[in-house]
N, C-alpha and C positions, 0 to 999 in steps of 0.2 A: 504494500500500500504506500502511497508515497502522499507528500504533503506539500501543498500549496500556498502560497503567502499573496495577500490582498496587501495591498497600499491602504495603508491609514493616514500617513501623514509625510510627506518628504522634505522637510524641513531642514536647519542646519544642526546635518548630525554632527560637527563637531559640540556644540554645545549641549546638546545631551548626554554626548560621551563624557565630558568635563566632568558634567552633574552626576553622572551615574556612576562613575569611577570614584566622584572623591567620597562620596557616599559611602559605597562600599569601602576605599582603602582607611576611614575615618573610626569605620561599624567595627573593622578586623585590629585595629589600635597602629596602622600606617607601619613605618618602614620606606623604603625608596620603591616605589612597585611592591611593595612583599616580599620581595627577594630574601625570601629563609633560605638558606642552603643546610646542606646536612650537617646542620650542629648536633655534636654530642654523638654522633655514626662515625661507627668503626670503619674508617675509609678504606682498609685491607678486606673489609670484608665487602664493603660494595663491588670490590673489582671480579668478582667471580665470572666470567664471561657467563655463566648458564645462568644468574640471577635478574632479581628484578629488583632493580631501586624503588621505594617507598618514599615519596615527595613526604614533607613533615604536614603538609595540610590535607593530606587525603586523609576522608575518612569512610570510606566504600563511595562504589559506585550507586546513583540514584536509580531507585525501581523503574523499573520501564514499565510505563503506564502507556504508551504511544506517542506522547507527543517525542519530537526534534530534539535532540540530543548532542550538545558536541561532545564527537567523543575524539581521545589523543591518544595516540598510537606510541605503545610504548616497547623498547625493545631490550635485549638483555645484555647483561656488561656494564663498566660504568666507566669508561679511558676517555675515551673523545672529549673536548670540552668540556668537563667537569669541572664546576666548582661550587661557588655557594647556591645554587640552585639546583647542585645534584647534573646527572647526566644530560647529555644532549636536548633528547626527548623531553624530560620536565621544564624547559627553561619555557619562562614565565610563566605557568602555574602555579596556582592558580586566575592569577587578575588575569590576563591575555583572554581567558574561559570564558570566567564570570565578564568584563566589560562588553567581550564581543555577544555574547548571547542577551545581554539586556537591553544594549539595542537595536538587537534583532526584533525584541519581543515588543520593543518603543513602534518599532516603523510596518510592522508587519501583524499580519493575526496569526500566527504560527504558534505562539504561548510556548516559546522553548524553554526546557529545563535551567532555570539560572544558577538557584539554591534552595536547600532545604533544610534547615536545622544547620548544622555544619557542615552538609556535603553541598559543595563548590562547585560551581562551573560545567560539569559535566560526566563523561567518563572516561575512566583509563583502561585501553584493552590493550590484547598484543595480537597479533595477526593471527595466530593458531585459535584462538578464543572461538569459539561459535557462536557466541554473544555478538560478535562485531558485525552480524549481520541484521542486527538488530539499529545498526549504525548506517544508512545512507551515504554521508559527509561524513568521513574520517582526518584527522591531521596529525602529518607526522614532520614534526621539529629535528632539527639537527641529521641529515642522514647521513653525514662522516661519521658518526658512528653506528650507523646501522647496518649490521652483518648478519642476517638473519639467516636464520637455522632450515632445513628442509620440510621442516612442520609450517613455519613462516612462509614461506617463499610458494607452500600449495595452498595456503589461508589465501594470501594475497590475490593469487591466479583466480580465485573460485569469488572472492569479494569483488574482483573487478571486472570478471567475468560475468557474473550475475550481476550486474548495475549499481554496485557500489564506486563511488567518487574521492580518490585521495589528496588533499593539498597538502605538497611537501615545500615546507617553509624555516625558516631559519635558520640558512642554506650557506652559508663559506665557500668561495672560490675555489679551495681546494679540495671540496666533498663530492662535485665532478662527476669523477670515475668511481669511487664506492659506491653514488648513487646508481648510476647508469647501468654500474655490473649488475647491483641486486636489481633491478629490474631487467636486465635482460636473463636474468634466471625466472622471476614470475612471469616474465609477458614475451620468450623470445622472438616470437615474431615482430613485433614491436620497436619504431624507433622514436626517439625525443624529436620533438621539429618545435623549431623559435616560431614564438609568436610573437605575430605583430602588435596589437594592441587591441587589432578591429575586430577580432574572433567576437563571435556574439557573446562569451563567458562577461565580456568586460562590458556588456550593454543589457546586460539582463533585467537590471534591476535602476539603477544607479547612470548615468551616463559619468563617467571617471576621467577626469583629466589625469590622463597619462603622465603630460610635466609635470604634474606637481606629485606624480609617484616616488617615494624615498626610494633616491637612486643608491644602489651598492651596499654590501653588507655592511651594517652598523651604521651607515652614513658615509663609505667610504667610497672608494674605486673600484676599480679590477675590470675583467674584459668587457668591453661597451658600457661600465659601470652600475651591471645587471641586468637581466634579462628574462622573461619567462618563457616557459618548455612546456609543452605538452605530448601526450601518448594519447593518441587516436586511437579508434576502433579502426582495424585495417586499413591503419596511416593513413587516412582519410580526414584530411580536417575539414571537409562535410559530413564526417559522421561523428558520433558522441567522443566527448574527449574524457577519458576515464582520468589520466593523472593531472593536477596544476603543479608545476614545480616552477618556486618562485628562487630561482637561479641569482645567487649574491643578492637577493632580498631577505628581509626580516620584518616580515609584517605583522607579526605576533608580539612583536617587541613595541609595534606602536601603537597595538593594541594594550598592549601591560601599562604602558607610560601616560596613557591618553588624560588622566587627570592630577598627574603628578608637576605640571608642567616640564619635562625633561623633553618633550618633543613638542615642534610647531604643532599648531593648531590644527591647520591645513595639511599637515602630515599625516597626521591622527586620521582628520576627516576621512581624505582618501584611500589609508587602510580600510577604515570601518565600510566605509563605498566596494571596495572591492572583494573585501570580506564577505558581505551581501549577496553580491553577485553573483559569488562561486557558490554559494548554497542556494541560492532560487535556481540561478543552471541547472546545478547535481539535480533539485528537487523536480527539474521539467523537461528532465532530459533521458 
């Protein structure tokens, strides 16, 4: 079954986001973003390649009742960009979660899962999970460190197979090639093709000024000073695009910051615009 979102109101999201983040980062007792990292965790023992790091604010995943759910795709090991946020995968969670999906639920009639008691933002699965087909729109953070197992790699095939939609985001110049292998082991027929801007993903919802998208990872350079990629259905970009991979972007980070002021305004906006996008696509596509 899949779900549809109505236009309630198109107004300026970045100022909702402001409201709704500092809200939330006020509720939780602030911090820079939230940014816990694994205090007081035996950091010898997170490195187990076969383990799963435990973010310090999860507290389970919320009941799946049907509605829209983000869920964040988590994998195992904890090397790759580690540090006070825990591995790759967890960096900014919670807020990034919680912010994007509140105003989701501000602009749309979708009622997506924001919180509940203490459980945050969404859910964390891993690819092998059977759960995750319970998950539409998946997102997976940092894939320099994603090396996933042969349990993984047939999760994955069978979620994107069957019409599930993945944005891989919070992407390093040099995550490249680990990313590219592990999906030519889920999708080998399958290749990454740049996209322009005009693809319909980025007109779905939102009309997105492209310029004013945060160019490069963190704010910075590198080649064309970032770029988006996508995986077609039979490399076909007239047919459904199953991966968004936002290539030396970090749009999850300007989702985490959006009422912190650590990032422009209109920076914020445009994440939260394209954020948008990519789930009303996933949801009508």
């Amino acid at each position: 079954m899949r779900t549809y979102a109505i236009v309630r109101c198109v107004g300026a999201v970045a100022v909702g986001a402001m409201l709704l983040a500092q809200a939330a980062h006020a509720q939780r007792g602030g911090g820079r973003g939230g940014g816990r990292g694994p205090r007081g965790f035996d950091m010898s023992a997170l490195s187990d390649p076969n383990g799963f790091y435990t973010p310090p604010d999860f507290r389970g995943n919320p009941v799946y009742d049907g509605r829209f759910t983000f869920a964040r795709i988590k994998y195992r090991g904890y090397g790759y960009w580690s540090g006070r946020e825990g591995p790759g995968w967890s960096h900014d969670y919670p807020d990034a979660d919680v912010h994007f999906m509140k105003i989701l639920r501000e602009i749309t009639s979708m009622r997506p899962f924001t919180d509940f008691g203490n459980v945050l933002g969404g859910a964390i699965v891993s690819l092998d999970d059977p759960a995750l087909f319970k998950y539409p729109v998946s997102y997976l953070s940092e894939p320099g460190g994603w090396f996933p197992n042969a349990e993984e790699v047939a999760g994955l095939h069978k979620y994107l197979s069957k019409g599930g939609f993945m944005i891989v985001d919070d992407f390093p110049f040099e995550a490249w090639g680990t990313f590219t292998n592990a999906m030519a082991r889920a999708m080998p027929d399958l290749r990454p093709i740049q996209l322009t801007g005009k693809e319909p993903i980025f007109d779905s919802f939102f009309k997105v000024d492209m310029a004013k998208v945060r160019r490069g990872y963190s704010g910075g350079g590198g080649r064309n000073g970032g770029d988006f990629y996508g995986y077609f259905e039979k490399n076909d970009p007239k047919k459904r695009l199953i991966v968004l991979a936002a290539y030396g972007q970090d749009i999850g980070e300007s989702w985490q910051w959006s009422g912190q002021g650590f990032m422009p305004v209109d920076v914020s906006n445009e994440a939260f615009k394209l954020g948008v996008n990519f789930v009303i696509y996933a949801l009508t596509h």
